[in-house]
C-alpha positions in Angstrom: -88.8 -67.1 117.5 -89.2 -64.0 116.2 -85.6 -62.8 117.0 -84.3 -66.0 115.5 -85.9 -64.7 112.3 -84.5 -61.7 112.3 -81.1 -62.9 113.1 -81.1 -65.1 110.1 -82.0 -62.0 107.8 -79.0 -60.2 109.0 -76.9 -63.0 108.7 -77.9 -64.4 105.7 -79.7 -62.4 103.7 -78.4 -58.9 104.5 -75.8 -59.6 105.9 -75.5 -56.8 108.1 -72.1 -54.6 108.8 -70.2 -58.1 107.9 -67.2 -56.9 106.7 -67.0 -54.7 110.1 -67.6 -57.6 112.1 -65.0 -59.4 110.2 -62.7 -56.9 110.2 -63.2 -56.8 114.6 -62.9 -60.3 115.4 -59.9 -60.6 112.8 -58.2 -57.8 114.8 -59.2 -59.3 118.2 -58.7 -63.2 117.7 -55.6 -63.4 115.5 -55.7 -66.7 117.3 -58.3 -68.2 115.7 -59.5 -69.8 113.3 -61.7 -69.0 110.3 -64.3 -70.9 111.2 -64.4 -69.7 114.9 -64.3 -66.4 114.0 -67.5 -67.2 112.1 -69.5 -68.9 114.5 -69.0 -65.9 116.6 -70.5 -63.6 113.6 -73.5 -66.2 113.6 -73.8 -66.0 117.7 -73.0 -62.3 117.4 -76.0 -62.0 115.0 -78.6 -64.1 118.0 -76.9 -61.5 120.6 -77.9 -58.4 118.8 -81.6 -59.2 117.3 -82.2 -60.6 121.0 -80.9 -57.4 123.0 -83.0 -55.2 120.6 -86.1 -57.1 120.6 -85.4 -56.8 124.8 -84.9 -53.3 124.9 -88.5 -52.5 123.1 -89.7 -54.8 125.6 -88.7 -52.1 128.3 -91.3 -50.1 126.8 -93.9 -52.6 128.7 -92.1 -54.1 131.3 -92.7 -53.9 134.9 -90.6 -53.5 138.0 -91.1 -56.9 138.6 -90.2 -58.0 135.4 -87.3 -56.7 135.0 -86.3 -58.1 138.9 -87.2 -61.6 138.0 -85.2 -61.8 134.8 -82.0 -59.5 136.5 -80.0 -60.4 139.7 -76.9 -59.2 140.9 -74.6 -61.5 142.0 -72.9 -59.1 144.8 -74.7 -56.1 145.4 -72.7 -55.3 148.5 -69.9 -53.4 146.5 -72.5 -51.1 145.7 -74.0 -51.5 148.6 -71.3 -50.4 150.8 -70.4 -47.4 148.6 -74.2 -45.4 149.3 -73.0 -46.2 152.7 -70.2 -44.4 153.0 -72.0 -42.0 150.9 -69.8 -42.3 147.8 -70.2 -41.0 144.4 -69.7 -44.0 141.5 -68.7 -43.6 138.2 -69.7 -47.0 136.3 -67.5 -48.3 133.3 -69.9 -50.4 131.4 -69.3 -51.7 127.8 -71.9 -52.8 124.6 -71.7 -56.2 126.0 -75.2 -58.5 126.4 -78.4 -56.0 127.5 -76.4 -53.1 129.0 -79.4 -51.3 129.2 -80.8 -53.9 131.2 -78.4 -54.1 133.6 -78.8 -49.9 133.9 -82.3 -50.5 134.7 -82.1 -53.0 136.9 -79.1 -51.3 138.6 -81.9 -48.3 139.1 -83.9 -50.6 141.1 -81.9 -52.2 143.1 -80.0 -49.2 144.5 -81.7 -46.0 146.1 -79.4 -43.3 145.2 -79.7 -41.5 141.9 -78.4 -42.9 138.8 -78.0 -41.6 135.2 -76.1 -43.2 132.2 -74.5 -41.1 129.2 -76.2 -41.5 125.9 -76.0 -39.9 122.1 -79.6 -38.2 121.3 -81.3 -40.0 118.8 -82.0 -38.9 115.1 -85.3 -39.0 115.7 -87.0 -36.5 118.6 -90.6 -38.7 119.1 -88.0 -42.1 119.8 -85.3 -40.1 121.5 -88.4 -38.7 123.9 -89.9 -42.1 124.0 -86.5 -43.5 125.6 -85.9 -41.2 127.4 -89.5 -41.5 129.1 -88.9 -45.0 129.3 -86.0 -45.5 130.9 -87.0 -43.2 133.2 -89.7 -44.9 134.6 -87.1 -47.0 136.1 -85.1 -44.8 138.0 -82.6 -43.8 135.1 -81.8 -40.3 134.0 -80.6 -40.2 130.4 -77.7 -37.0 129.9 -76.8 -36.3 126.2 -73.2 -36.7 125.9 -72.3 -32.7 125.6 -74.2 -31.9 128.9 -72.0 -34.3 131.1 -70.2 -31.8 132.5 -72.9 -29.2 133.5 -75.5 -32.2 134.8 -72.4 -34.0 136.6 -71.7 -30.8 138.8 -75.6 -30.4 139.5 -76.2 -33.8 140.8 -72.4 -33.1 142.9 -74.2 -29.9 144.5 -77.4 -31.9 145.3 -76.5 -35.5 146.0 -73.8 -36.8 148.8 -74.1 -40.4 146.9 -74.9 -40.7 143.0 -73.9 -43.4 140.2 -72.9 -42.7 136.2 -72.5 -44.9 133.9 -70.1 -44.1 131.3 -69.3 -47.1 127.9 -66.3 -46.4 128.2 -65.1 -48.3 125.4 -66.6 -46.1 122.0 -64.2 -45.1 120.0 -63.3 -41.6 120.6 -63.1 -38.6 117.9 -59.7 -38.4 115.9 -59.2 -35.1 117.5 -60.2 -36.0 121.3 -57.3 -36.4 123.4 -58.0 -39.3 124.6 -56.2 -42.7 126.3 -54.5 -45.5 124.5 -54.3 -48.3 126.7 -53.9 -52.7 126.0 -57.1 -53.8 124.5 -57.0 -57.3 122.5 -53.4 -57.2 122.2 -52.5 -53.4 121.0 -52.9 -49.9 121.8 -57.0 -49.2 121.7 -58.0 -45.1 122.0 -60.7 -44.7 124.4 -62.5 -42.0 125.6 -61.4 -40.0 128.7 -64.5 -39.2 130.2 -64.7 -42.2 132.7 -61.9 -41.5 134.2 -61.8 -37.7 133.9 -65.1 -37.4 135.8 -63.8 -39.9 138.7 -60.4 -37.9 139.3 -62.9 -34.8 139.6 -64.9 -36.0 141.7 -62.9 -38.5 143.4 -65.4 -40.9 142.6 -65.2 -44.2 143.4 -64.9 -46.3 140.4 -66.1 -49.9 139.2 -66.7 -52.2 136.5 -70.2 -54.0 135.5 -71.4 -56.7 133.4 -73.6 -58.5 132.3 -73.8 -62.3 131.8 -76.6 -64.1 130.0 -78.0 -67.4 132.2 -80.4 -67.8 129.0 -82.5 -65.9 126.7 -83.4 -63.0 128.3 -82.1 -63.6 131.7 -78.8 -62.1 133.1 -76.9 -62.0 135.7 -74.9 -58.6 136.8 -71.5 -58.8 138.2 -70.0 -55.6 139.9 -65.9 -55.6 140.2 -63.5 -52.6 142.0 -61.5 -51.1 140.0 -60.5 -48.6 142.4 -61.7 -46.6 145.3 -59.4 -43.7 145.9 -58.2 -42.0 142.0 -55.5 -39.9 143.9 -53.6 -43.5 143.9 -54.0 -43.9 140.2 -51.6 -42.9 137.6 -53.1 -41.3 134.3 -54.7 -44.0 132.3 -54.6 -46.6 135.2 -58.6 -46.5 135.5 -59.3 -46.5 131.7 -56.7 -49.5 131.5 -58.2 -51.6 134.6 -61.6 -51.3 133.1 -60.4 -52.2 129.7 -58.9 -55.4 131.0 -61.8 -56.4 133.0 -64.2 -55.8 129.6 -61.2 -57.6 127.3 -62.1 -60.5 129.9 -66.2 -61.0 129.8 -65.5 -60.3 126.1 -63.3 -63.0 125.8 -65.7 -65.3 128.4 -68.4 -64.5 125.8 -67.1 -62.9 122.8 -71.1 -63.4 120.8 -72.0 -60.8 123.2 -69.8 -57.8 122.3 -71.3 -55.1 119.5 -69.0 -56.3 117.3 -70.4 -54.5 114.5 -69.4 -50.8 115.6 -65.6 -50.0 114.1 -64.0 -50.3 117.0 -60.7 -50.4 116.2 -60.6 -47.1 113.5 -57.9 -45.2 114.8 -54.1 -45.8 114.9 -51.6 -45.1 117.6 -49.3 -44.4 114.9 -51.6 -42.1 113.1 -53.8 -40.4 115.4 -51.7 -40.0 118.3 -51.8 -36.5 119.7 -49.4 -34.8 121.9 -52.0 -34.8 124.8 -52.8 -38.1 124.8 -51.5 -40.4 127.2 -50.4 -44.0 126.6 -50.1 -46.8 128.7 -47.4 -49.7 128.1 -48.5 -52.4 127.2 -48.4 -55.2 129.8 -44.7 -56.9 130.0 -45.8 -61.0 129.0 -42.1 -62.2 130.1 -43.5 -61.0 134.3 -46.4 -63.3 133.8 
């Protein structure tokens, strides 16, 4: 109830980052139609209030709790990774509770596990988080100590997982990727893939997919096990397929209110970027 209430503020009364929501699903649903864009603003609006109200309930919630409302659907993948003492890189994207599925992914497996985050503004909640998530298995690493805490944990750990959202729209000056996403060259950032070539990592793709309120199920799919037999940009452009797909399944569930689409390939194309063609329609 309460989440229903704030979902109507934002939609109605605030009306929250609308034009940036309009301005996304526009770009990503030519397709459609006014009025199905709009339903999935209204959804969108249900999907957000719900994930946050969620995550401050993982200030609370139990081990337990967060099993009985969580369930991967094939574990194995993972499973059989730590066995063969792998290192995993994790592409993940804003879609339903990603935090969620990181904690119950921490749970589930028994290898260490840390996801990339930006610090928050303020120290007491960035602290609090930290402490929180934490208590589930999870290490937090601030985005500009990736590199150093990735070669620690390499030195320590035969098997280890990272989860990278891979999908944030990288800095105009970045080199960075452009691969197919909704229909046009997207930027993303390269640190998914960078890390995995690295460490020759294996690499795959989770989501998330809400059963009902508050309940989810995880899926887990390959997106490659050996990097030497991936061309540049091949990783960032399987995982931004497979997201492109769950989004599409359940496009309300995507943080459609980020500007996800702010840079140009025309524009902001650097010499060291790499592109990847876009997929030839006239094969399928």
């Amino acid at each position: 109830m309460l989440s229903d209430v704030i979902a109507w503020i934002l939609r109605s009364v605030v009306k929250y980052r609308r034009a940036v929501i309009d301005g996304n699903l526009e770009i990503a649903f030519p397709e459609k139609s006014v009025e199905e864009r709009r339903k999935i603003r209204s959804d969108f609006y249900t999907n957000f209030t719900d994930v946050a109200l969620e995550q401050t309930w993982l200030f609370t919630a139990t081990n337990e709790q967060i099993l009985a409302r969580n369930r991967f659907l094939n574990p194995e993948i993972i499973d059989d990774l730590i066995k063969d003492g792998r290192r995993v890189m994790i592409a993940a994207g804003h879609h339903n509770n990603y935090e969620m599925g990181a904690a119950t992914l921490a749970l589930q497996f028994p290898i260490p596990i840390s996801v990339i985050y930006a610090r928050l503004a303020n120290p007491y909640f960035d602290e609090r988080v930290r402490e929180t998530r934490g208590k589930f298995g999870v290490t937090l690493w601030p985005r500009g100590e990736i590199r150093q805490r990735m070669f620690e944990w390499s030195g320590k750990y035969d098997s280890f997982a990272v989860g990278f959202a891979f999908e944030q729209s990288p800095h105009a000056t970045n080199r960075k990727y452009w691969v197919p996403f909704f229909g046009q060259h997207s930027a993303m950032t390269r640190g998914l893939e960078g890390y995995s070539r690295r460490l020759n990592a294996a690499v795959v793709f989770i989501y998330t997919t809400r059963v009902k309120r508050g309940y989810y199920d995880i899926t887990i799919e390959r997106i490659t096990y050996d990097t030497n037999i991936e061309t540049d940009g091949s990783i960032t452009a399987k995982a931004s397929a497979l997201l492109e797909k769950a989004i599409r399944e359940d496009p309300a569930g995507w943080l459609w209110s980020h500007r996800r689409w702010k840079l140009d390939i025309e524009k902001n194309r650097l010499k060291t970027d790499t592109v990847v063609d876009m997929p030839d329609e006239s094969a399928v």
